[in-house]
C-alpha positions as CSV (number, residue, x, y, z in Angstrom):
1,X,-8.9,41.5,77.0
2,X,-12.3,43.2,77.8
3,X,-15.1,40.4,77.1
4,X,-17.6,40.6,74.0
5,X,-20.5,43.0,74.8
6,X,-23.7,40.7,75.3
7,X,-26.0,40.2,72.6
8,X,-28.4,42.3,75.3
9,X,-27.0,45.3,75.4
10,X,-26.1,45.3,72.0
11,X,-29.5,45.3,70.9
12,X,-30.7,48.1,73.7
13,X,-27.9,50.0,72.2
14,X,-28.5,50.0,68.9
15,X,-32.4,50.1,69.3
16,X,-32.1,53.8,71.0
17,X,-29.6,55.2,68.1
18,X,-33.1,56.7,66.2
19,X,-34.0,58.3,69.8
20,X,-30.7,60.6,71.1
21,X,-31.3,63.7,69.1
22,X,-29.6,65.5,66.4
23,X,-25.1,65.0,66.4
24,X,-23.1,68.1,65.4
25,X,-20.6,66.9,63.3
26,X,-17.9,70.0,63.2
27,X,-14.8,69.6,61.1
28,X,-13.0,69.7,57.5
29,X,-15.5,68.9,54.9
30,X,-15.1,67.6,51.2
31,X,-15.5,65.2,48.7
32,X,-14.0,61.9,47.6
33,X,-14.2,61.0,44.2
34,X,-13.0,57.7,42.7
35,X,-11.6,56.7,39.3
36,X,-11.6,53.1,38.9
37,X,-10.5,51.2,36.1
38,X,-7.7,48.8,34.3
39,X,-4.1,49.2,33.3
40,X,-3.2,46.7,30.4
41,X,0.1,48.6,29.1
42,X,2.4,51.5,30.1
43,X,2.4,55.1,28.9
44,X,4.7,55.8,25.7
45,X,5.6,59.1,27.2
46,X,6.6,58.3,30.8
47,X,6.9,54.8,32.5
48,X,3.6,55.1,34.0
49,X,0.5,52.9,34.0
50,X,-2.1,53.8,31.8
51,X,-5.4,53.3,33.3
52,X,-8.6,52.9,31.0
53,X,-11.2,54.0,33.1
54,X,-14.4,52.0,33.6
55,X,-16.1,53.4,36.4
56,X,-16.2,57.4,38.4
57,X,-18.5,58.1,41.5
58,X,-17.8,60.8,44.2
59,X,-18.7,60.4,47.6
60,X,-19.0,62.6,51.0
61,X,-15.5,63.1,52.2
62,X,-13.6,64.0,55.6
63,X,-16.1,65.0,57.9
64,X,-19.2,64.8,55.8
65,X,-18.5,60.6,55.8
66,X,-19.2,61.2,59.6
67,X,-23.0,62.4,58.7
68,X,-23.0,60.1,56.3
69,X,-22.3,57.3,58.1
70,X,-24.7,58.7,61.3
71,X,-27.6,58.8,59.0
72,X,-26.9,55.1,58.5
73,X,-27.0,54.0,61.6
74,X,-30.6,55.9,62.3
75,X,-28.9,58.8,63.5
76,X,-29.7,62.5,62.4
77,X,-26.7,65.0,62.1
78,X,-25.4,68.7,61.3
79,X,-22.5,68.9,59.3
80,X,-20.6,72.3,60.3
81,X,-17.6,73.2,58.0
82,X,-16.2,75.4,55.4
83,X,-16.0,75.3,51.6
84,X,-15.1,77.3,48.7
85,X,-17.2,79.6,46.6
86,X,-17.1,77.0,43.6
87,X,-18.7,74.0,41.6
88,X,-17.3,71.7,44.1
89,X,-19.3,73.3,47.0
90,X,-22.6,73.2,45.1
91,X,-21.8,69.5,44.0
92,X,-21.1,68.9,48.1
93,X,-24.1,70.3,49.2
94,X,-26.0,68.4,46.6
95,X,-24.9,65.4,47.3
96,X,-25.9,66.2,51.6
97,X,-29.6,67.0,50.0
98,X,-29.1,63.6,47.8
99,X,-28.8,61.9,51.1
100,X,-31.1,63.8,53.2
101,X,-28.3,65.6,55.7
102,X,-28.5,69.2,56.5
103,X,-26.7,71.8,54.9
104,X,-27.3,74.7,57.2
105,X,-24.3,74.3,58.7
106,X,-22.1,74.5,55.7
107,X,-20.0,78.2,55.3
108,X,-19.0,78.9,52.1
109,X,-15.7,81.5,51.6
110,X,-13.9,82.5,48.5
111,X,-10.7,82.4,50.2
112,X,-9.9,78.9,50.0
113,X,-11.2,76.0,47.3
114,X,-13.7,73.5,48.0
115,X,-11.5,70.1,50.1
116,X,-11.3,67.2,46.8
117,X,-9.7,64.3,46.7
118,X,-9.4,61.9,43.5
119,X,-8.5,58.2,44.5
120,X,-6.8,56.3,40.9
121,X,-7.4,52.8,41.7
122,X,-7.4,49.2,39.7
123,X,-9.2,46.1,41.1
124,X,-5.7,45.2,43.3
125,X,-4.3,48.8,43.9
126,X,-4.4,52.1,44.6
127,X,-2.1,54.1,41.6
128,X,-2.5,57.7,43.1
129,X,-4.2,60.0,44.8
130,X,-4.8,63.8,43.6
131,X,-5.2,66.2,46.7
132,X,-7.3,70.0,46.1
133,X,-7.1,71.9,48.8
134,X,-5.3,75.2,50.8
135,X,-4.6,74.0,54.4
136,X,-3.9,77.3,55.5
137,X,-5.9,78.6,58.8
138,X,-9.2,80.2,58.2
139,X,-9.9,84.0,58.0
140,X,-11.2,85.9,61.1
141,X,-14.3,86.4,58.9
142,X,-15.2,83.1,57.7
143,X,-14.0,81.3,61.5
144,X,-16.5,84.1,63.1
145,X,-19.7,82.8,60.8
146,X,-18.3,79.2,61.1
147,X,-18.9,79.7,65.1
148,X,-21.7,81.5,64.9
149,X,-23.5,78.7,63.1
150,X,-21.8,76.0,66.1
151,X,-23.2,78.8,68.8
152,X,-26.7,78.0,67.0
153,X,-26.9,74.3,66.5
154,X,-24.9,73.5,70.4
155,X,-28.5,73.9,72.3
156,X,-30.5,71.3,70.1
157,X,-27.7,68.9,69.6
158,X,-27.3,65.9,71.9
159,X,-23.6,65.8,71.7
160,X,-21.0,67.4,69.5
161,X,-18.2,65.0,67.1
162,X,-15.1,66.9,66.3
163,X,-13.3,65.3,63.2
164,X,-9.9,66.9,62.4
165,X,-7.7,66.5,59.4
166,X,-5.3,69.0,60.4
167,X,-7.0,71.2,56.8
168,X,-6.9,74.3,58.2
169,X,-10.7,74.7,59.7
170,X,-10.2,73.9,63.6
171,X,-8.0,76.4,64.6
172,X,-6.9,76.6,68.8
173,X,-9.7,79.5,69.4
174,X,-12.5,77.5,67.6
175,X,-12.3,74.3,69.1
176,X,-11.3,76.2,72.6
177,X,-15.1,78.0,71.6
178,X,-16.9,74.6,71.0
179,X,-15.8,73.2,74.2
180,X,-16.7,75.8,76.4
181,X,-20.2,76.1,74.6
182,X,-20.5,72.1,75.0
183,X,-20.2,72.7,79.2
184,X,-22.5,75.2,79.3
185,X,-25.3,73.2,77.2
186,X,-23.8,70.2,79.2
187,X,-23.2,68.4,75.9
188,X,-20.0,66.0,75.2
189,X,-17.4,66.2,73.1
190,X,-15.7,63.5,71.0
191,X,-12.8,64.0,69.0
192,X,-10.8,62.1,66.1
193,X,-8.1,63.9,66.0
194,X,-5.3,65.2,63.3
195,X,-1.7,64.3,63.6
196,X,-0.6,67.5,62.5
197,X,-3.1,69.5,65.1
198,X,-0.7,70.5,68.3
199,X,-2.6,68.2,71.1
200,X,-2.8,71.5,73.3
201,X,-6.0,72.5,70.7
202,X,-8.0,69.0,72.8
203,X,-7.9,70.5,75.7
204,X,-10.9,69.9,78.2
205,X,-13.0,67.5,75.3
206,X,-14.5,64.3,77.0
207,X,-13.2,61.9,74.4
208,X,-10.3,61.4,72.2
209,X,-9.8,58.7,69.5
210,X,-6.3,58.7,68.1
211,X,-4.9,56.0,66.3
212,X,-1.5,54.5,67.4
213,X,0.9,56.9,65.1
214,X,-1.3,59.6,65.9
215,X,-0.8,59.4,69.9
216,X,2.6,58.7,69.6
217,X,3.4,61.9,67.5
218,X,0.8,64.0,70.0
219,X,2.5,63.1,72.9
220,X,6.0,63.6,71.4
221,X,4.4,66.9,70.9
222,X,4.0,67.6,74.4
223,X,7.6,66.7,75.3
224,X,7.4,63.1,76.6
225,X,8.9,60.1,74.5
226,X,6.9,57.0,75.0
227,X,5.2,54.0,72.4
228,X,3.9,52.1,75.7
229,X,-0.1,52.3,75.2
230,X,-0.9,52.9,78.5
231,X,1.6,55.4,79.1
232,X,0.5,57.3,75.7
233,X,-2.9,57.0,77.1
234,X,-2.2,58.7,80.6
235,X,-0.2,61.6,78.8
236,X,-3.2,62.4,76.9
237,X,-5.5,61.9,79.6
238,X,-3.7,64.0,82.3
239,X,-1.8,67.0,80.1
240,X,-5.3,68.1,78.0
241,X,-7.7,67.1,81.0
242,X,-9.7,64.8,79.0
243,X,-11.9,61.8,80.6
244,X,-11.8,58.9,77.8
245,X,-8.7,58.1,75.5
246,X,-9.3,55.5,72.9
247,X,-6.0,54.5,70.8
248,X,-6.8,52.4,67.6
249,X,-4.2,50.1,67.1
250,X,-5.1,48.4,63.8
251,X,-4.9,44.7,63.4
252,X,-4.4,44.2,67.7
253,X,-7.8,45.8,68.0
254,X,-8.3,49.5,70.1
255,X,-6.6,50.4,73.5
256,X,-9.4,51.7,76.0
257,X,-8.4,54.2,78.8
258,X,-10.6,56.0,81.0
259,X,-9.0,58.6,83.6
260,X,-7.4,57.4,86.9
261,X,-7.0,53.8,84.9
262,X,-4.0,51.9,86.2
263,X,-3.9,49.9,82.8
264,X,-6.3,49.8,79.5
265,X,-8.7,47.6,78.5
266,X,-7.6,46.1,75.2
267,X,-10.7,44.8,72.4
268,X,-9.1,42.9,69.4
269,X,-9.4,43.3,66.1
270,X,-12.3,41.5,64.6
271,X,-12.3,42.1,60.8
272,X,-12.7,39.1,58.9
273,X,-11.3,40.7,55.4
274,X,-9.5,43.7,55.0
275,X,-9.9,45.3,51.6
276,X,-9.8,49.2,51.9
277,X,-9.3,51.2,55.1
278,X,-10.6,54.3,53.7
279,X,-13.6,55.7,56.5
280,X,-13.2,53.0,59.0
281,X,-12.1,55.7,61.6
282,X,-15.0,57.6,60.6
283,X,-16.9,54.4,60.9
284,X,-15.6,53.7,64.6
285,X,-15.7,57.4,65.8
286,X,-19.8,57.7,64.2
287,X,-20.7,54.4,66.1
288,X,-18.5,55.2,69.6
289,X,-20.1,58.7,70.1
290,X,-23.8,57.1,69.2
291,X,-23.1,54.7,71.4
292,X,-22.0,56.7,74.5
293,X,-25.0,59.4,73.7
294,X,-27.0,55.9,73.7
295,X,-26.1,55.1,77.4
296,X,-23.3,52.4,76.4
297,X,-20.1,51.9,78.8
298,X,-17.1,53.2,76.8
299,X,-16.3,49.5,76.7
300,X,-19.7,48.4,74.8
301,X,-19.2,51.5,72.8
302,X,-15.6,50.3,71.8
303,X,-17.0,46.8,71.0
304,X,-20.0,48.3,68.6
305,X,-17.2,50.8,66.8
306,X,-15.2,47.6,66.0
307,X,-17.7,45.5,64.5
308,X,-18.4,48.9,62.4
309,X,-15.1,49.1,61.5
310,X,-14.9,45.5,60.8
311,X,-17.9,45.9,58.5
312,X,-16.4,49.0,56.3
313,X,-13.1,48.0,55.6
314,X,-14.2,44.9,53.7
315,X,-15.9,47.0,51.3
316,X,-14.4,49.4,48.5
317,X,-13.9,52.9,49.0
318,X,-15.4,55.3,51.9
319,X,-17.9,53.3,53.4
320,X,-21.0,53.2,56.2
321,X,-22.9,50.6,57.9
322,X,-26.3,49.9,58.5
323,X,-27.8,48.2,61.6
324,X,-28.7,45.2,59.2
325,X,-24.9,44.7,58.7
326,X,-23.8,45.6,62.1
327,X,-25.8,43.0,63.6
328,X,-25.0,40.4,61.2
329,X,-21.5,40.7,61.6
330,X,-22.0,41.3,65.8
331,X,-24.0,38.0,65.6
332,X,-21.2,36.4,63.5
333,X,-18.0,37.2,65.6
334,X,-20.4,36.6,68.7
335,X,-20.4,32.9,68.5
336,X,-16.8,32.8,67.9
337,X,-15.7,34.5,70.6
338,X,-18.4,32.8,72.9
339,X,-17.0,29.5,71.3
């Protein structure tokens, strides 16, 4: 197990996060909306729950939680994606403004509606979830202005997050584009990756942050059969070229490989309550690539993503974190693992 970082360079980490320049955040964007509210009997004309609402909010979804959660931590960000030609957009883009993130990256298109998601929930649980969206690949069109707006922003961007949901907007050639445009502005490249997205698409990006079922299906993809961490880890690593693997593995904490690594570094888990684990990858991803762009090891950046992600999923719904939080909860787990 890789030891706490120090109260130290915690701090000189997290100091510097208002200093490394403007993030490019490229990815599926949409919104998450909420309906939250009781269920006292069932429905006379199906056996389902009725729920009587109490309380709606909508939130920044996918890769907008990403900027979202940036502008938290003191960081500045430009949100690159594509959405519809409908009320949803403008409500999207109003809600960026709302929260003072950029909209210039944002491509609107007719051909495909505006990513929504509607989370049903009670107090205990989650009844359903309603799903808007066309996953289908973009047009030549609409992927053409998309990249012209990343071969823009690449220059005057310290480093470049890739968040994939496997919806359609990260196609082989425009990831392939961002990568090659990221080595000739010498700018790094993190990825949280999509199950569905073939692994070849990673190729040649300096970080990627799978979660256990997510490896294990990406390197079944690429013809090996394996569940053994490390061995995930070097399959990654070695067929897509890529320097830094980091493998969430849930409750046992995050897997830390780096290339040429003979074994991984392992950082436990170190959520104290676990109430909803909506946004605590885009918690963890936000906080590692901040990190790294702040001069942190990938094993100090790994230790500030878990406190992050420690701090989110106690809370309801898609969540951020402040510094106040993150150091409170870095100071609590501190002394018990210095115990």
């Amino acid at each position: 197990m890789s030891a706490i970082i120090t109260k130290d360079n915690f701090k000189k980490v997290t100091d510097t996060f208002n200093n490394i320049g403007p993030v490019l955040v490229i990815g599926d964007i949409g919104l998450d909306k909420y309906t939250f509210g009781d269920v006292k009997r069932i429905s006379p004309e199906a056996p389902v729950p009725i729920l009587e609402v109490s309380k709606e909010w909508t939130t920044l979804g996918l890769a907008t939680n990403i900027s979202n959660n940036l502008s938290a931590l003191g960081v500045s960000s430009t949100i690159c994606g594509v959405v519809g030609e409908d009320m949803q957009a403008s409500k999207l883009e109003s809600l960026l403004e709302e929260n003072d993130l950029s909209t210039w990256g944002v491509v609107r298109c007719s051909e495909r509606p505006t990513i929504f998601k509607e989370r049903v929930t009670t107090s205990t649980q989650q009844i359903c979830r309603v799903d808007y969206e066309d996953k289908s690949p973009l047009s030549k069109g609409t992927q053409e202005r998309l990249l012209e707006r990343v071969n823009e922003f690449i220059p005057t961007h310290s480093g470049i997050i890739i968040e994939d949901y496997g919806k359609g907007t990260l196609s082989k050639e425009t990831i392939a584009e961002v990568v090659s445009l990221a080595r000739k502005h010498n700018k790094k490249v993190f990825v949280d990756p999509s199950r569905t997205t073939p692994p070849e698409f990673y190729k040649g990006v300096d970080l990627l942050k799978p979660n256990r079922a997510e490896a294990e299906m990406m390197v079944s993809m690429l013809g090996q059969s394996t569940t053994d961490v490390l061995e995930m880890a070097k399959i990654l690593s070695d067929s897509l070229d890529i320097s830094e693997v980091v493998i969430t593995l849930g409750g046992e904490g995050m897997a830390i490989y780096t290339k040429g690594d003979k074994e991984v570094r392992i950082i436990p888990t170190v959520a104290n309550e676990v109430f909803d684990v909506s946004g605590a990858g885009d918690t963890a991803i936000s906080l590692l690539s901040s990190s790294l762009l702040s001069g942190a090891s990938l094993t100090d950046a790994c230790w500030i993503g878990n406190c992050g992600s420690g701090v989110v999923v106690a809370k309801k719904g898609t969540a951020t974190v402040n510094l106040e939080e993150l150091e409170k909860f870095y100071n609590n787990i501190s002394t018990n693992f210095n115990q």
